[in-house]
C-alpha positions as CSV (number, residue, x, y, z in Angstrom):
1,X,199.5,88.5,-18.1
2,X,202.7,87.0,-19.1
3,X,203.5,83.7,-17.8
4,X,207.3,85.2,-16.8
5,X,205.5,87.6,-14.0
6,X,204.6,85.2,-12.0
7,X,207.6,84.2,-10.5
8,X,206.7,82.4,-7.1
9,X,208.2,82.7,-3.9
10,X,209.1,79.2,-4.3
11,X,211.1,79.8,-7.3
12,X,213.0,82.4,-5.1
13,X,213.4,79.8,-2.5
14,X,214.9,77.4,-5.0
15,X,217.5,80.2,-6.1
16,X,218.6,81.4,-2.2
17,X,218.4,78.5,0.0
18,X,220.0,80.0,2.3
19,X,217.5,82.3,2.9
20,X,214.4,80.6,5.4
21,X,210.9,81.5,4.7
22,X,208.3,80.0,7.5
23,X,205.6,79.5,4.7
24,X,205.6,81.0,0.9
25,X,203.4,83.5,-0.7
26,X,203.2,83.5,-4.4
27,X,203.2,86.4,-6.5
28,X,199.4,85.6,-8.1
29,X,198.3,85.6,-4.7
30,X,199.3,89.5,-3.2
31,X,198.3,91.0,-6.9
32,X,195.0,91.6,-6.3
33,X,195.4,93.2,-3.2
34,X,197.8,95.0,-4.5
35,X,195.7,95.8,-7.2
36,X,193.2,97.2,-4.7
37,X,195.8,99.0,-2.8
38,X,196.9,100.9,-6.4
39,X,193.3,101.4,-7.4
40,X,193.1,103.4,-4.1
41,X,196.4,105.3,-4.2
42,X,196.2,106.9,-8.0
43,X,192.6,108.5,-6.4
44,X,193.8,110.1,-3.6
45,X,195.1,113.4,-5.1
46,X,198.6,113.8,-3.4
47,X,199.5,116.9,-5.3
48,X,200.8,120.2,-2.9
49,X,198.2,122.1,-1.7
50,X,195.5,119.5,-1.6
51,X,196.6,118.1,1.9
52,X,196.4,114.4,0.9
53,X,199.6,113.4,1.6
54,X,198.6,112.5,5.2
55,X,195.8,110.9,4.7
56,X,197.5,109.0,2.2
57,X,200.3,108.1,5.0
58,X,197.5,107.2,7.4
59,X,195.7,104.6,4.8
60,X,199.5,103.4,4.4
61,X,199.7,103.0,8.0
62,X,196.7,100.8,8.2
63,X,197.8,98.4,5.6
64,X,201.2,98.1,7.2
65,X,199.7,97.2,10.7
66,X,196.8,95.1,9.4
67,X,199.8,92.9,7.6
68,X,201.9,92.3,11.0
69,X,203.5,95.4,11.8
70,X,203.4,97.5,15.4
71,X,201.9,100.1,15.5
72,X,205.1,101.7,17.3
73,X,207.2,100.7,14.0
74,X,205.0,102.9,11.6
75,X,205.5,106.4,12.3
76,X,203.9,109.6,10.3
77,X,205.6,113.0,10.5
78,X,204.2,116.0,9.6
79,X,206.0,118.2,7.8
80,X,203.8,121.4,7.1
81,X,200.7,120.3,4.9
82,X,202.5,117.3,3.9
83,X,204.1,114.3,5.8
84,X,206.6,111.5,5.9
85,X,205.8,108.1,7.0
86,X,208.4,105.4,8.2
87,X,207.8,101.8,8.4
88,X,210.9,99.5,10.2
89,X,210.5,96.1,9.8
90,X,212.6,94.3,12.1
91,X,215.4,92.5,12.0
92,X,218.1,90.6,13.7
93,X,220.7,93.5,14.2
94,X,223.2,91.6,12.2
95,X,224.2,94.2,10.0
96,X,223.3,98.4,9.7
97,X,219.4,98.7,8.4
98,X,218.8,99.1,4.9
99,X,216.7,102.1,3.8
100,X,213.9,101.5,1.2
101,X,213.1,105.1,-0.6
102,X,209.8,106.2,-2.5
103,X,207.8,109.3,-2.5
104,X,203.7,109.7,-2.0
105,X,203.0,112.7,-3.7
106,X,202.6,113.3,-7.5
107,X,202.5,116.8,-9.8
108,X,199.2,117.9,-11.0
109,X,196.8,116.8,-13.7
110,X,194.1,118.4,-14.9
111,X,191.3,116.5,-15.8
112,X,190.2,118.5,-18.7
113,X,193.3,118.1,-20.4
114,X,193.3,113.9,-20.0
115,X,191.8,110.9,-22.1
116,X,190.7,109.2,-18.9
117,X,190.2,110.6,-15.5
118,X,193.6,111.1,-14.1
119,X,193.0,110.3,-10.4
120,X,190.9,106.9,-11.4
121,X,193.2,104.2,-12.2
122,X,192.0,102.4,-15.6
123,X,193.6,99.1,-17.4
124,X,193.0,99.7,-21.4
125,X,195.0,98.1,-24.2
126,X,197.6,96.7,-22.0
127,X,198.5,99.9,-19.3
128,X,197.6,101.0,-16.8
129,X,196.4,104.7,-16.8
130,X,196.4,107.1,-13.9
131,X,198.1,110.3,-12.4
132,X,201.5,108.6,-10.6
133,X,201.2,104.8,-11.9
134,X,204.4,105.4,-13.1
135,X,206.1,108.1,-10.6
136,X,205.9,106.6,-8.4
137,X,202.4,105.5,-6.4
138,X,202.8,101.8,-8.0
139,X,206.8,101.9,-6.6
140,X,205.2,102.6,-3.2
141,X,202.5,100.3,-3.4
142,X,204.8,97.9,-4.3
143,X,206.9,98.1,-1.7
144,X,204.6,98.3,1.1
145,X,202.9,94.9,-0.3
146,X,206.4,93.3,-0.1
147,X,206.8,94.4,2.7
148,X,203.4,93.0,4.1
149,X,204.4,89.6,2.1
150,X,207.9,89.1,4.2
151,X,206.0,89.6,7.5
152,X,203.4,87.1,6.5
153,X,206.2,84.8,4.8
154,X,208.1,85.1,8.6
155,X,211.6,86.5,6.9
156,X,214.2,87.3,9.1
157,X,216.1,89.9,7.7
158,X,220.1,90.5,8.9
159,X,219.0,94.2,8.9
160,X,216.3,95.8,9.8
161,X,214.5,97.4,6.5
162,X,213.4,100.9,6.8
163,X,210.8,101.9,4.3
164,X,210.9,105.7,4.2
165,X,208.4,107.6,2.2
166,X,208.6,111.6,1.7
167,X,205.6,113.7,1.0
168,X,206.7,116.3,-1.4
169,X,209.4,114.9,-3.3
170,X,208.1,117.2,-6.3
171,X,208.3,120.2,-5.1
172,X,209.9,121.1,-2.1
173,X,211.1,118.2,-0.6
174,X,210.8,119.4,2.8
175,X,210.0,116.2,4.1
176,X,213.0,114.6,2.5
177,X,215.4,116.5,4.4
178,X,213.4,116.2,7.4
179,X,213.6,112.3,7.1
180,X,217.3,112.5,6.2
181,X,217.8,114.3,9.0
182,X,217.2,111.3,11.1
183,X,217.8,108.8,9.0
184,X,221.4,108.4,8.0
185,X,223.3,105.7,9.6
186,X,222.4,102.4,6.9
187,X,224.7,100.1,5.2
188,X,222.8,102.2,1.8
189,X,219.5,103.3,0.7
190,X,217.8,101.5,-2.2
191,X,215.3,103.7,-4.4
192,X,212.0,102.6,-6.2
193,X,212.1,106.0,-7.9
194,X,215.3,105.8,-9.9
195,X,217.0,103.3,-12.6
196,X,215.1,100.7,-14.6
197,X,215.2,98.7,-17.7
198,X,215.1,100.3,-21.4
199,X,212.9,98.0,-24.1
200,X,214.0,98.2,-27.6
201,X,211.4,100.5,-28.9
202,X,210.7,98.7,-32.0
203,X,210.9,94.8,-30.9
204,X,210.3,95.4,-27.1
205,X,213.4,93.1,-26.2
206,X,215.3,94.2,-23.7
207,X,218.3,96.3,-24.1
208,X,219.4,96.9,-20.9
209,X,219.0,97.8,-17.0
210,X,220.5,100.7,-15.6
211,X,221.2,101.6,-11.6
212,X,221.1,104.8,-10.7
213,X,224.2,105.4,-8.9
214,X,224.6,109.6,-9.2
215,X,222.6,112.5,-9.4
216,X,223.3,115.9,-10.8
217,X,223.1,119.3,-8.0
218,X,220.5,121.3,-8.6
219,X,221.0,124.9,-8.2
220,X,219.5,128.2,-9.4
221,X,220.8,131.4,-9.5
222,X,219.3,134.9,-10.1
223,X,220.7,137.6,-12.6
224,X,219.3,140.9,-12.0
225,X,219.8,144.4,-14.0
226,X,218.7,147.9,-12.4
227,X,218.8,151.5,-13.7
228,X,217.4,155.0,-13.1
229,X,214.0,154.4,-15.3
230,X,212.7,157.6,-16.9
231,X,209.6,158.5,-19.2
232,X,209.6,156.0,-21.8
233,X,209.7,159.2,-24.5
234,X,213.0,159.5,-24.2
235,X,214.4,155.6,-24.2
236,X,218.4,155.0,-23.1
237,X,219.2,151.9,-24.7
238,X,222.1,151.6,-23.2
239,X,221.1,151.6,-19.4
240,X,217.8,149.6,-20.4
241,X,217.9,146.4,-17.8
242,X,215.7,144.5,-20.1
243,X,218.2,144.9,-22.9
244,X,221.0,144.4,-20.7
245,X,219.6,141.0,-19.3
246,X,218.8,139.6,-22.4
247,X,222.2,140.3,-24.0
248,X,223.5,138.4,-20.9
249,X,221.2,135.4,-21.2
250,X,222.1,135.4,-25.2
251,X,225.7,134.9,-23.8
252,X,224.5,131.8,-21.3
253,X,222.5,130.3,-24.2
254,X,225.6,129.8,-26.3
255,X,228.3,129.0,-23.4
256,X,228.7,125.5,-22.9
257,X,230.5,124.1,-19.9
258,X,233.6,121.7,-20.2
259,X,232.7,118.2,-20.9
260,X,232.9,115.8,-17.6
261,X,233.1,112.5,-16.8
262,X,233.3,109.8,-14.0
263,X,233.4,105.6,-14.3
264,X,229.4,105.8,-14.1
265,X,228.6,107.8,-17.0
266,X,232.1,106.3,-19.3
267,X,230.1,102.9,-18.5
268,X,226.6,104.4,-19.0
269,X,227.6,105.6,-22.0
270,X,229.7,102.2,-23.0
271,X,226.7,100.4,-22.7
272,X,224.2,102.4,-24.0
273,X,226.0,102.5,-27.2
274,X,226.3,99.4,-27.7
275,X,222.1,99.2,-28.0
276,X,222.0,103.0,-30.1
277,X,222.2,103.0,-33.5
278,X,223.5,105.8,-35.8
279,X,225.7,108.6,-34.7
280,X,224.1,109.0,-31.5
281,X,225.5,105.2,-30.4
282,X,228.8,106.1,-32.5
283,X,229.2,109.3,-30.4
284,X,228.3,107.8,-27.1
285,X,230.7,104.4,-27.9
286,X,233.2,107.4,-28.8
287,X,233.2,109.5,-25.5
288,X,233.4,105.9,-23.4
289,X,236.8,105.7,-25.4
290,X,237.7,108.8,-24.7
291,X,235.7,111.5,-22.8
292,X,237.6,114.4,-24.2
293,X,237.0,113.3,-27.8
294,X,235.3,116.7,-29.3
295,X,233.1,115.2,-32.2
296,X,231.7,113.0,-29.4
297,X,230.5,115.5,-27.6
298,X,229.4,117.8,-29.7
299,X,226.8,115.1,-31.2
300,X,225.9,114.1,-27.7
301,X,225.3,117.9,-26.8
302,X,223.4,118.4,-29.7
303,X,220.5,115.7,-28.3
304,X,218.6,117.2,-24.8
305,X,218.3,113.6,-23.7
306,X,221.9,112.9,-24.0
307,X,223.7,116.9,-23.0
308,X,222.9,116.5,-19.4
309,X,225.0,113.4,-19.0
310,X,228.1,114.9,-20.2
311,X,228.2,118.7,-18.6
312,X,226.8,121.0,-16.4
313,X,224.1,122.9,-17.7
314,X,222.5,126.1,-17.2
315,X,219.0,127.6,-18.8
316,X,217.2,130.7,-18.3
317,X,213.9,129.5,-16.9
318,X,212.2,132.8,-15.8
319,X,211.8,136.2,-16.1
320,X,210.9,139.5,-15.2
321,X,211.0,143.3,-15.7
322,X,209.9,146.8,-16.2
323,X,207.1,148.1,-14.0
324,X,204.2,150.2,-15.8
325,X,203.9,150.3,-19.8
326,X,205.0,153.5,-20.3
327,X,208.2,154.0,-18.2
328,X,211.6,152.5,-18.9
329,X,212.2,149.9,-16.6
330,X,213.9,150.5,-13.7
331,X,214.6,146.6,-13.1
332,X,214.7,143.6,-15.2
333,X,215.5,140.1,-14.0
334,X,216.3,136.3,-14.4
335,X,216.4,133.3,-12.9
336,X,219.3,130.5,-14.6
337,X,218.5,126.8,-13.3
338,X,221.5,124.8,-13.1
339,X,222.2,120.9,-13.2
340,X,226.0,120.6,-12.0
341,X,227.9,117.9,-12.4
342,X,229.2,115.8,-9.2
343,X,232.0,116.9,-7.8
344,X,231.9,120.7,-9.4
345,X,231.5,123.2,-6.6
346,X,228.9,125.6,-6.6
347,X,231.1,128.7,-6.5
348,X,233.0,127.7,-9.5
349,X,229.6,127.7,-11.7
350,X,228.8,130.7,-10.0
351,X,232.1,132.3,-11.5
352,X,231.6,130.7,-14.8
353,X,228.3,132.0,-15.2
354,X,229.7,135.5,-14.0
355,X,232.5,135.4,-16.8
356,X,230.0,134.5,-19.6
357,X,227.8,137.3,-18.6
358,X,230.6,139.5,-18.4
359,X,228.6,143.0,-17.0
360,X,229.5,144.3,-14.0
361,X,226.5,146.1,-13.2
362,X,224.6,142.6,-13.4
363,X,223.9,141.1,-9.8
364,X,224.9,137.7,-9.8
365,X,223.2,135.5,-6.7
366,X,222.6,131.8,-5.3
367,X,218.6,131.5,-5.1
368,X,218.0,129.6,-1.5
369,X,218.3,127.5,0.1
370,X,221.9,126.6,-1.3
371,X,221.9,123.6,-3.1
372,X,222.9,120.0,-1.7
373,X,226.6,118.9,-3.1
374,X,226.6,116.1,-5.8
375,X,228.4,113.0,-5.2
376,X,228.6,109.7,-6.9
377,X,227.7,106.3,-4.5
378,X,230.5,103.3,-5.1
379,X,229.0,101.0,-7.1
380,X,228.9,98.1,-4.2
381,X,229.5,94.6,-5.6
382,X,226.5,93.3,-3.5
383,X,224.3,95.8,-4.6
384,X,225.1,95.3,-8.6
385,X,225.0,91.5,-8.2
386,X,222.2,90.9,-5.9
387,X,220.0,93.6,-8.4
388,X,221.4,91.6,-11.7
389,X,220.3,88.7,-10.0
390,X,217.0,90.0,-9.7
391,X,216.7,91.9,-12.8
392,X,218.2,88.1,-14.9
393,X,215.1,85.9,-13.4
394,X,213.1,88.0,-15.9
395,X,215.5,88.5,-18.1
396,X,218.5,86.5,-18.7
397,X,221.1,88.1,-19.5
398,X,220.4,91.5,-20.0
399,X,223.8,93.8,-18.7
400,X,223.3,95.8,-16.2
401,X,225.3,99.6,-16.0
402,X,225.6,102.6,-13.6
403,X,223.8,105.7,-14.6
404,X,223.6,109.3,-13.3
405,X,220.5,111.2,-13.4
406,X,220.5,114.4,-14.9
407,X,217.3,115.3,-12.5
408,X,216.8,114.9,-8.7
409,X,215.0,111.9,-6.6
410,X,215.4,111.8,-2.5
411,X,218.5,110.2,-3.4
412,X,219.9,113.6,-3.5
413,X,219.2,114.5,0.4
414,X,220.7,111.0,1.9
415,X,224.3,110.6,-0.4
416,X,225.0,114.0,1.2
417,X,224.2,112.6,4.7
418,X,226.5,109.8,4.0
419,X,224.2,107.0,2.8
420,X,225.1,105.0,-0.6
421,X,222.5,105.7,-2.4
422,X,221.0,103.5,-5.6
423,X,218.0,103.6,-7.8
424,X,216.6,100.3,-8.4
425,X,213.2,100.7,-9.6
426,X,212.2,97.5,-11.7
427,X,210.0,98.7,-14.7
428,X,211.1,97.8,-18.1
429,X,209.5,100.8,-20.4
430,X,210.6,101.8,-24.0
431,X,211.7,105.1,-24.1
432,X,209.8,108.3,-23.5
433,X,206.4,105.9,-23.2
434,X,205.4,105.9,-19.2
435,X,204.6,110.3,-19.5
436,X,205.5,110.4,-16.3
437,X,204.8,114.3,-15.6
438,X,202.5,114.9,-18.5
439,X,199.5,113.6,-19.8
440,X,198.0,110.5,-19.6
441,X,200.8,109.0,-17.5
442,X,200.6,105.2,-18.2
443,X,202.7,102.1,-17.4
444,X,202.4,98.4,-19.1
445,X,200.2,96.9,-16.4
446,X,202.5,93.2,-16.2
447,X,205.3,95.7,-14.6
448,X,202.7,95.5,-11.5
449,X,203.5,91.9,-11.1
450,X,206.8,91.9,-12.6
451,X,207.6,94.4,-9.6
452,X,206.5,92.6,-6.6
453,X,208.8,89.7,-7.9
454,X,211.2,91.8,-8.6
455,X,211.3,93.3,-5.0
456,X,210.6,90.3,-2.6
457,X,213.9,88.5,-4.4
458,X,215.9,91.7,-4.1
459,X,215.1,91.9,-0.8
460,X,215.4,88.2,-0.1
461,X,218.7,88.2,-1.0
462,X,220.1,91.9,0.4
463,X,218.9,91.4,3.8
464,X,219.6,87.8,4.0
């Protein structure tokens, strides 16, 4: 373990006098619980259709009120075979509370397909291994053993903290609109499953630390294509759905939408040039300059990692058609999954993507439920400071910048309901290393103890 993780309570003391902790807790002390906590989160399989989620809540639950919480401030709500749990730690009703956001559920792993057991948490060659150590069971353990750590420290928060955890933040997300539902009167919402810092992939310096501060709508819409059938003797190749469709999604694979761009992706992409090499950073230091330059955006287009940052996209993502093997089809369909940029309104991709396909006996329609509108969050002053702050007591120095995600977290339920919303998650990971999603899903185990620092001065110092 690096000697830089174990940043103590006291250190944090030293840094925010103002803030007044009856007794200090350090860091070495909470990791092996937390340890313990992790060991039995990544084995409870919390993937849909297993029905862990509330047993995971409930073993969540007991932790919370074992480390000084009521039992009337830790509430689980079920939401079909999943659940929610919310945790309010008290405060003095200075301010408007301040939501913490995570997720308990994970996607599926098969164990066949892994090196290691994917549900038994396992430390080799400096990570940790395990089905959700890094999205996101060690962001919720984390959380919930800083939480436990204030209590026991006796901080008195400004405003109350409001851990809220969803159940089925991979698929659904049922519960997430369930809990937004209720929750949606804070001063903002701080997420453990969003922004991070990027290591240099070749030194492991860091390059820099990003906030999440915008997420892209999700939407998907269904093109559909129907004819007469017939004997497949006698084809018609010009009523065939099947032919129809797929010149219609040859037309949506080569339409690109207009190049966008708001003060969180010009500095995102400011930023991150300045740490890219080659054309990718030239392009990306390019578009900053000017967001309409073409050459820019064509390079950045060209990458998958980079496309979604500068334009809405659309791909076809299923298919289906025809109805016995010998009889034309009599139906043939698609289903186009959008990413639109904030602030463009569903009905004007909708048009786009109607234009592009340009058939008129092609059904065009929003799959439901309609998709949440996109908005960016301001990027607070406290908010950027108070994380720099934190992020700079491991690393000195190291700029921190806005970015949007070109996927969905919770985030995406409460900036509708009018809550600021920011991803703050504190793991440093080169690029492309954690697998989050795929196999063998790992993390460098020091983020574990990097984190609960991490938290309990962000925390310290929000809520103060």
């Amino acid at each position: 373990m690096k000697p830089q993780l174990l940043l103590t309570a006291a250190v944090t003391l030293a840094l925010y006098g103002s803030v007044s902790l009856a007794k200090t807790i350090t860091t070495a002390q909470v990791l092996p619980q937390t340890m313990d906590l992790l060991r039995h989160a990544i084995s409870m399989q919390t993937v849909v259709g297993h029905g862990q989620v509330p047993a995971f809540a409930a073993y969540l639950k007991e932790k919370l009120v074992a480390g000084g919480f009521a039992a009337d401030d830790v509430e689980i709500i079920p939401v079909g075979e999943t659940a929610a749990l919310v945790a309010r730690y008290r405060g003095t009703g200075k301010g408007k509370p301040i939501y913490l956001s995570g997720h308990m559920d994970v996607v599926a792993a098969n164990r066949k397909d892994w090196t290691r057991d994917p549900f038994t948490l396992v430390e080799e060659n400096g990570y940790l291994y395990g089905r959700g150590v890094a999205d996101m069971k060690t962001g919720v353990v984390v959380l919930v053993e800083t939480l436990i750590r204030l209590k026991q420290e006796g901080f008195k928060p400004s405003h109350d903290l409001v851990l809220l955890l969803s159940g089925d933040e991979e698929t659904s997300m049922a519960s997430t609109s369930e809990l937004a539902k209720r929750y949606h009167d804070a001063e903002f919402l701080l997420n453990a499953d969003a922004g991070g810092g990027t290591l240099d992939p070749t030194t492991g310096k860091p390059s820099l630390y990003r906030i999440q501060a915008a997420e892209k709508a999700y939407a998907d819409f269904n093109v559909s294509m129907t004819s007469p059938g017939g004997h497949s003797s006698a084809p018609k190749p010009s009523q065939n759905p099947i032919y129809r469709l797929s010149r219609a999604l040859d037309k949506v694979a080569a339409y690109q939408f207009p190049v966008m761009s708001n003060e969180i992706t010009v500095a995102s992409m400011k930023a991150l040039g300045t740490h890219t090499p080659g054309a990718i950073g030239a392009a990306m230091r390019a578009y900053a300059a000017n967001p309409q330059d073409a050459q820019a955006a064509a390079t950045l287009s060209a990458d998958p990692a980079y496309v979604g940052q500068i334009r809405t996209t659309c791909v076809a993502t299923l298919i289906n058609g025809g109805h016995a093997l010998n009889a034309l089809p009599q139906a043939a369909s698609a289903n186009i999954n959008c990413r639109i940029f904030p602030g463009t309104p569903l009905s004007s991709v909708q048009a786009t993507l109607a234009k592009v396909i340009d058939d008129p006996s092609a059904t065009l329609a929003v799959v439901p439920p309609p998709p949440l509108p996109a908005s960016a969050s301001p990027l607070r002053k406290d908010v950027m400071d108070a994380v720099g702050r934190a992020v700079h007591q491991r690393y000195p120095g190291v700029e921190i910048v806005p970015g949007m995600s070109a996927g969905a977290t919770d985030s995406k339920h409460f900036r509708p309901a009018g809550v600021d919303s920011y991803g703050v998650g504190p793991a440093f990971t080169k690029p492309n290393d954690t697998f989050a999603h795929g196999l063998n899903e790992r993390l460098p185990a020091g983020e574990v103890a990097a984190a609960l620092d991490y938290w309990h001065t962000l925390l310290t110092d929000l809520a103060k």
